[in-house]
N, C-alpha and C positions, 0 to 999 in steps of 0.2 A: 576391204582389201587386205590380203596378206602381203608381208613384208620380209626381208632378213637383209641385214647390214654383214657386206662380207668385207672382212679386213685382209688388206694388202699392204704393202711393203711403201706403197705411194700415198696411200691412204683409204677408203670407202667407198664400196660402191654398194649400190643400194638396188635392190631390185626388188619389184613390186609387182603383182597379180592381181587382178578382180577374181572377187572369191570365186564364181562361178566355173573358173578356168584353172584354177585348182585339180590336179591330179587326170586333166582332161590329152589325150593325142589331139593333137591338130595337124589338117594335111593340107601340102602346099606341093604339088608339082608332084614327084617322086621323095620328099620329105616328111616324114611323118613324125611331128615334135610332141615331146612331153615336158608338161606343164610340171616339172618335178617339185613338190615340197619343200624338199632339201634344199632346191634351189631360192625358192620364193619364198620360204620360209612357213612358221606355222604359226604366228603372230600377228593379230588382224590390228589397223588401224586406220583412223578417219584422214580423210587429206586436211585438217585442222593440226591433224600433228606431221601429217608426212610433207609439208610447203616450208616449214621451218627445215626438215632435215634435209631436202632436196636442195636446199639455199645456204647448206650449213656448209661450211670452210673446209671439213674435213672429209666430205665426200667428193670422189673426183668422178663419178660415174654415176648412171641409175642406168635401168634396166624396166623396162615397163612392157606390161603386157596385160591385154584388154580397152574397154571404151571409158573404165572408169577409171583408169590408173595414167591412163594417157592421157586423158584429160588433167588431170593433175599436175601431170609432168608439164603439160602446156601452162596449166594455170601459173607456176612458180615460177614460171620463165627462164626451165632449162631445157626444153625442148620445144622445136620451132615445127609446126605444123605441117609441113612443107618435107620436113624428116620423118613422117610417121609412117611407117611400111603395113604389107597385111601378110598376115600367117592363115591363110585360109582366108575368112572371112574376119578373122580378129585385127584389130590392133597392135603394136607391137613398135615402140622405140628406144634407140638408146641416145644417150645422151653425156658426153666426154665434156670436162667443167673446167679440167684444167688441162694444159697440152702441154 
């Protein structure tokens, strides 16, 4: 999975990709979304390191998008199953840690 930690003013939000969907459009209704880089970053990492960051203090946000990054999101128990939307056929949740 790619990764990028974006810093704000409240603290980190974290957004996370399955490689596959990387630099991909995806279509939803009259929506046509890109998997931007920029966004998702260009830094790959296993969910052995992204369950500790997801759980870490200083992120108030994640961002997930795909079947293997959402699962993750589920696994660390910042995202509830039940919130998980689709972009197409894809996966796609987020997830607010602190309000």
């Amino acid at each position: 999975m790619y990764f990028k930690m974006h810093k704000t003013k409240d603290g980190k939000t974290l957004a996370v990709a399955d490689e596959d969907m990387m630099g991909k459009h995806l279509k939803h209704g009259d929506i046509d979304f890109f998997v931007n880089p920029r966004f998702y970053g260009e830094e790959k990492a296993a969910k052995e390191w992204l369950i500790p960051q997801m759980r870490s203090n200083e992120v108030i946000s994640v961002n997930l998008l795909g079947k293997e990054a959402v699962a993750v999101g589920i696994e660390a128990g910042v995202i509830d199953k039940n919130n998980v939307h689709k972009i197409g056929k894809i996966p796609h949740a987020l997830g607010f840690l602190i309000f």
